[in-house]
N, C-alpha and C positions, 0 to 999 in steps of 0.2 A: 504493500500500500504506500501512496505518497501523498505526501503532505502539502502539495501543491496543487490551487487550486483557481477558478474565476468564479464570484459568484456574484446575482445581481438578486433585486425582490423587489416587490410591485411597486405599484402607482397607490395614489391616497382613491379610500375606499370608501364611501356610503354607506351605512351598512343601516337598514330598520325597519320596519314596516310603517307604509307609509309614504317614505320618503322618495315616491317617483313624485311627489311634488313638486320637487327641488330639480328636476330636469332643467324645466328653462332657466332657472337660473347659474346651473351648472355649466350649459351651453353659451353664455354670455361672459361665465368667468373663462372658457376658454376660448374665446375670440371668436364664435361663433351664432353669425346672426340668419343663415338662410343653412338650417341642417339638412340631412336627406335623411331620413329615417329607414333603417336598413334592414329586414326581416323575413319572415320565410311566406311564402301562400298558404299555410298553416295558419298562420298566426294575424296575419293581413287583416282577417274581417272580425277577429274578437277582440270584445270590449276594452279588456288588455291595452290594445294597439290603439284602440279608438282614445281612450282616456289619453296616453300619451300623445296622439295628435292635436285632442284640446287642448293638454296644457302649453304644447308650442305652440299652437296657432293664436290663443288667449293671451300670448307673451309675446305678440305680433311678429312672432320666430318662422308664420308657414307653419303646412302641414304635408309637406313633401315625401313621398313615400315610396320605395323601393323592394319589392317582394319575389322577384323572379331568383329565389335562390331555392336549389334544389338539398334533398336533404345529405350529400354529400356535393356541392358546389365543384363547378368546372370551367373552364376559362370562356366560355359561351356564358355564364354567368355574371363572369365577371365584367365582360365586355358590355353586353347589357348594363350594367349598374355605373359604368363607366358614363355610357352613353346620358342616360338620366340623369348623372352626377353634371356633367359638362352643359347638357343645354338647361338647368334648371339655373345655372350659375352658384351652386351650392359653396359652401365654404365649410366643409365641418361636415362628420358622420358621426349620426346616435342609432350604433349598433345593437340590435334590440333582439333580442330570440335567444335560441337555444346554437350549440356550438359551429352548424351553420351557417346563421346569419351573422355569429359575431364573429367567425373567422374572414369572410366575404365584404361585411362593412368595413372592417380594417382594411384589405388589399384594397378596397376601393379609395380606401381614404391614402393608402400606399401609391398606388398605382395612376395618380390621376394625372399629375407630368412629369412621366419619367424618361431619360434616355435610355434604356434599356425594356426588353419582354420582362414577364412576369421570371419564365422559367430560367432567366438570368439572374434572379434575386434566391434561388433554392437555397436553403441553409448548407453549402458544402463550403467548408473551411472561408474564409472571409468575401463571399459571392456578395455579401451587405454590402458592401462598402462600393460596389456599385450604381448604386440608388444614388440619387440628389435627393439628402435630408431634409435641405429648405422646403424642396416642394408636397412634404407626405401633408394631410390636412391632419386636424388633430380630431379625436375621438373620442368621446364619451361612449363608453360598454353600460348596457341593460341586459343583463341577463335575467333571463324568463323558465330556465331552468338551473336544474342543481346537476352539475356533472363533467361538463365540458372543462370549465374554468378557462377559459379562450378569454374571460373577461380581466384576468389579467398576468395576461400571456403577452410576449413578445412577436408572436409568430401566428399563420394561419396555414390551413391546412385545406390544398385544393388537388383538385382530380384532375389530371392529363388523360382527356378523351382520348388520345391520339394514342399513349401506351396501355389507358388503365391503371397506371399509377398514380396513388395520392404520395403529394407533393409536398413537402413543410418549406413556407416561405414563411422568411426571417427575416426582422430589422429590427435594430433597438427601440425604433418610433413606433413602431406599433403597438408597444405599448398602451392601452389609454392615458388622455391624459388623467381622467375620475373616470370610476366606475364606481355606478350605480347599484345598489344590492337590496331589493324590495321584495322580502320571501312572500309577501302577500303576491305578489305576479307569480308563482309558482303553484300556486294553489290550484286553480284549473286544469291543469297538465292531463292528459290522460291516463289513468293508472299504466299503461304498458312504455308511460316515456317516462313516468316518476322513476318504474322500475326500473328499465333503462339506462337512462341518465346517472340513478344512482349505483346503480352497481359501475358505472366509465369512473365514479370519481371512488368508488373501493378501488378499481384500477390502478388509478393513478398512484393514490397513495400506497396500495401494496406492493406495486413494479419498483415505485422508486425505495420504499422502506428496503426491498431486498436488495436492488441495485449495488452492485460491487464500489463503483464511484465513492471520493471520499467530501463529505459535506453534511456535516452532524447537526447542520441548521436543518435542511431540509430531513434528515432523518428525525428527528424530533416531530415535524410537523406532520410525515406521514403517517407517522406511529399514532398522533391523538386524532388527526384526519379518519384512521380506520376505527379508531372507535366512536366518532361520532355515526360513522355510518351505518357501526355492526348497531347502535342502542336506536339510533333513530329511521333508518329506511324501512325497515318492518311497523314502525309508528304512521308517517304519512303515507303507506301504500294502504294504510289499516282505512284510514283516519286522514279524509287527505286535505280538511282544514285545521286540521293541528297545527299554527301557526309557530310556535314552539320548536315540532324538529324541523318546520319548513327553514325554519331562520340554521338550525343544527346545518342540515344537510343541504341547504346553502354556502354555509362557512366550510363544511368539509369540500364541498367544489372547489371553492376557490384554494384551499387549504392543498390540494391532488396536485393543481397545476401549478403552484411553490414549488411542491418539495420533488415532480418530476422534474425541477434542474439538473439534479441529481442523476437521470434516466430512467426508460423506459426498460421496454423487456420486449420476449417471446408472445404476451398476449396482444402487443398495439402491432408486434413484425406480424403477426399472422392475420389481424383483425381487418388490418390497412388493405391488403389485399383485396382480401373475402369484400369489405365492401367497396372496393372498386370495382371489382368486378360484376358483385351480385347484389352492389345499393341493398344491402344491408344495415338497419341502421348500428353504427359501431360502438353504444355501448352495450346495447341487446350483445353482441358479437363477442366483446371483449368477455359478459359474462358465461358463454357460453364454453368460452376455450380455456378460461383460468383452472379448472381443478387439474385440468391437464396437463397447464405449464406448472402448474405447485409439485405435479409429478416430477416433470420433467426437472425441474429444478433442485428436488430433494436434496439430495445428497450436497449440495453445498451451500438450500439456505436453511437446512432442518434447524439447527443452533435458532437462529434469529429469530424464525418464526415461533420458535416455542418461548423465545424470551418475548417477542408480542402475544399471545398466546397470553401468557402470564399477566401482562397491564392490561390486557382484554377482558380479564374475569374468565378465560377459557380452560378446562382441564382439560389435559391429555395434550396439549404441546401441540406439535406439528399435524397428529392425526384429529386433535381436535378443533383446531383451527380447521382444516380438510371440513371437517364433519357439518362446521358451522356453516361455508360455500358451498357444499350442495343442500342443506336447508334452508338455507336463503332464497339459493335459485329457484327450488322447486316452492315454496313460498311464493316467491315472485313470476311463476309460471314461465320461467326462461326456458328458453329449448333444448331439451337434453343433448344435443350435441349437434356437427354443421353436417350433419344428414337432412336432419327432423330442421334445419336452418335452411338447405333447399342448395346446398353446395353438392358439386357432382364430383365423382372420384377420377372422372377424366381430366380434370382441371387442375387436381393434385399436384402435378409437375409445373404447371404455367405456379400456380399461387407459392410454389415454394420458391425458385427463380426470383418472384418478385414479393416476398421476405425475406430473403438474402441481400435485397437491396435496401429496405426500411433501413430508416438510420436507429429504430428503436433495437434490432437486432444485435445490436454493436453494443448494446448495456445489458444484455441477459447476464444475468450468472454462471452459466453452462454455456461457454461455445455453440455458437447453433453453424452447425456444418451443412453440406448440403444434404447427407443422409440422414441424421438425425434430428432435421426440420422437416423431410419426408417423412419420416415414420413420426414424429409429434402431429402432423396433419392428418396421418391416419388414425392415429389414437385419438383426437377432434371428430373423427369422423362416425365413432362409436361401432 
């Protein structure tokens, strides 16, 4: 292990129920007087989105609005949003939805005059630093779920139609400037995106808690991240105006995509795939290949997990921890594996190819070789 490290952490956060009140004024503290509101066709016609266009338009902010993003966004998406941005004369994105729209509002707010393509800006070793900084617009994040944490992330995450590959574009400005955190806008969700969503942000935090990488900030925040989600996502899947763990597993989203600075794993190389190819949504995905990467990983994260295990309230260590991930899943009606997910065993070879390429593959615990992420896709496949 070494001692050598870069670490950054968020933007100033919002945090209440309540307080999407405080948009227009958020949007003014950041230089922002004509926003575009940036969200999914999901989300476009409910009240949610409607509230938020009054209080801009009440703040004589406009009610500009941009929903052509798909539930895994593609540069066809992006272009579109581009288009709307430029002749609206916009100055400013309030990124609004689930990890979608907030990844898509940001490249928009990236991408609006740049010298370079999108797929010039990919997070491969300092590809950033080709952007012109002056010209990213600045961004307020609303998130509308609990999971993603893209609300405050550096980077977003888009589909090349062209290979099928999801993409992570990176720059330090994408950061938000605020981000907004109103677990009452989560309340609505459908039970099958609460569950969802919440099992993407146990992801997070349990890829990065195991993660080999050294950075004992973010280990810390994975560690309490996974217990806010082991005590509270079985509460608002119950219970889904429980504003209480809305606010929990809220903070545990945002909390996932902290502490993955640290890295990712074998669930997000396999997951990225799977839904680029079969628009799956990717935290439904991630829940469904974890007991198998916790397999696949044993042997070198069993220690840790049993010493989470222990701050969890769980007995039996590593097989109880196990024990807890598939009662959760089957609680939350997740699909027992990517058969019953609708994944073909002909594809096996293409999806492994292109997890050898995810940059999350590079932070497993276990070397993922080409064999033995073939045969972890078969054990996925039940």
């Amino acid at each position: 292990m070494t001692f050598t490290a870069n670490w950054s952490y968020p933007t100033a956060i919002k945090f209440g129920v309540g307080r999407i009140a405080e948009l227009p004024d958020l949007c003014k503290g950041a230089g922002i007087t004509r926003p575009l509101l940036v969200t999914d066709k999901a989300l476009a016609s409910l009240p949610i989105t409607a509230q938020a266009l009054d209080l801009l338009d009440a703040a004589g902010l406009g009610r500009a609005v941009f929903s052509e993003v798909d539930a895994n966004p593609t540069e066809a998406n992006l272009d579109a949003g581009l288009s709307v941005y430029r002749a609206g004369g916009h100055d400013g994105v309030v990124a609004f939805g689930g990890g979608s729209a907030l990844d898509l509002g940001k490249l928009i707010a990236l991408m609006v005059d740049q010298p370079v393509g999108i797929w010039d800006l990919e997070d491969i070793g300092d590809w950033w630093t080709r952007a012109n900084p002056a010209t990213i617009a600045p961004i307020i994040a609303v998130p509308t779920t609990a999971g993603t944490g893209s609300e405050v992330g550096r980077a977003g995450v888009l589909t090349d139609s062209a290979t099928h590959r999801k993409k992570i574009i990176f720059h330090p400005k994408l950061m938000p400037t605020v981000t907004l955190c109103d677990p009452a806008l989560t309340v609505g969700m459908p039970a099958f995106i609460t569950a969802g969503t919440g099992m993407d942000a146990l992801a997070h935090c349990l890829e990065a808690y195991c993660s080999p990488h050294y950075h004992p900030m973010s280990q810390g925040i994975a560690l309490e991240g996974m217990r806010l989600v082991v005590e509270n996502l079985p509460r608002v899947y119950a219970t889904p105006d429980d504003l209480d763990a809305r606010a929990n597993m809220m903070s545990a989203a945002a909390m996932g995509a902290v502490a993955f600075q640290k890295g990712l794993g074998a669930i997000h190389s396999l997951s990225h795939p799977i839904g680029a190819v079969y628009n799956t949504h990717h935290g439904t995905t991630n829940a469904v290949v974890m007991p198998m990467v916790l397999d696949f990983n044993r042997a070198v994260i069993e220690d840790r997990i049993d010493r989470a295990a222990a701050y969890l309230g769980i007995a039996g260590g590593f097989d109880g921890f196990y024990a807890l991930v598939m009662e959760l899943r089957a609680s939350l009606l997740i699909p027992a594996n990517l058969t019953v997910l609708g994944v073909e065993a002909a594809k096996l070879d293409e999806l492994t190819e292109m997890a050898l390429l995810d940059p999350s593959c590079g932070g497993n615990p276990v070397e993922m070789t080409r064999t033995n992420t073939r045969a972890l896709f078969e054990a996925c496949m039940g």
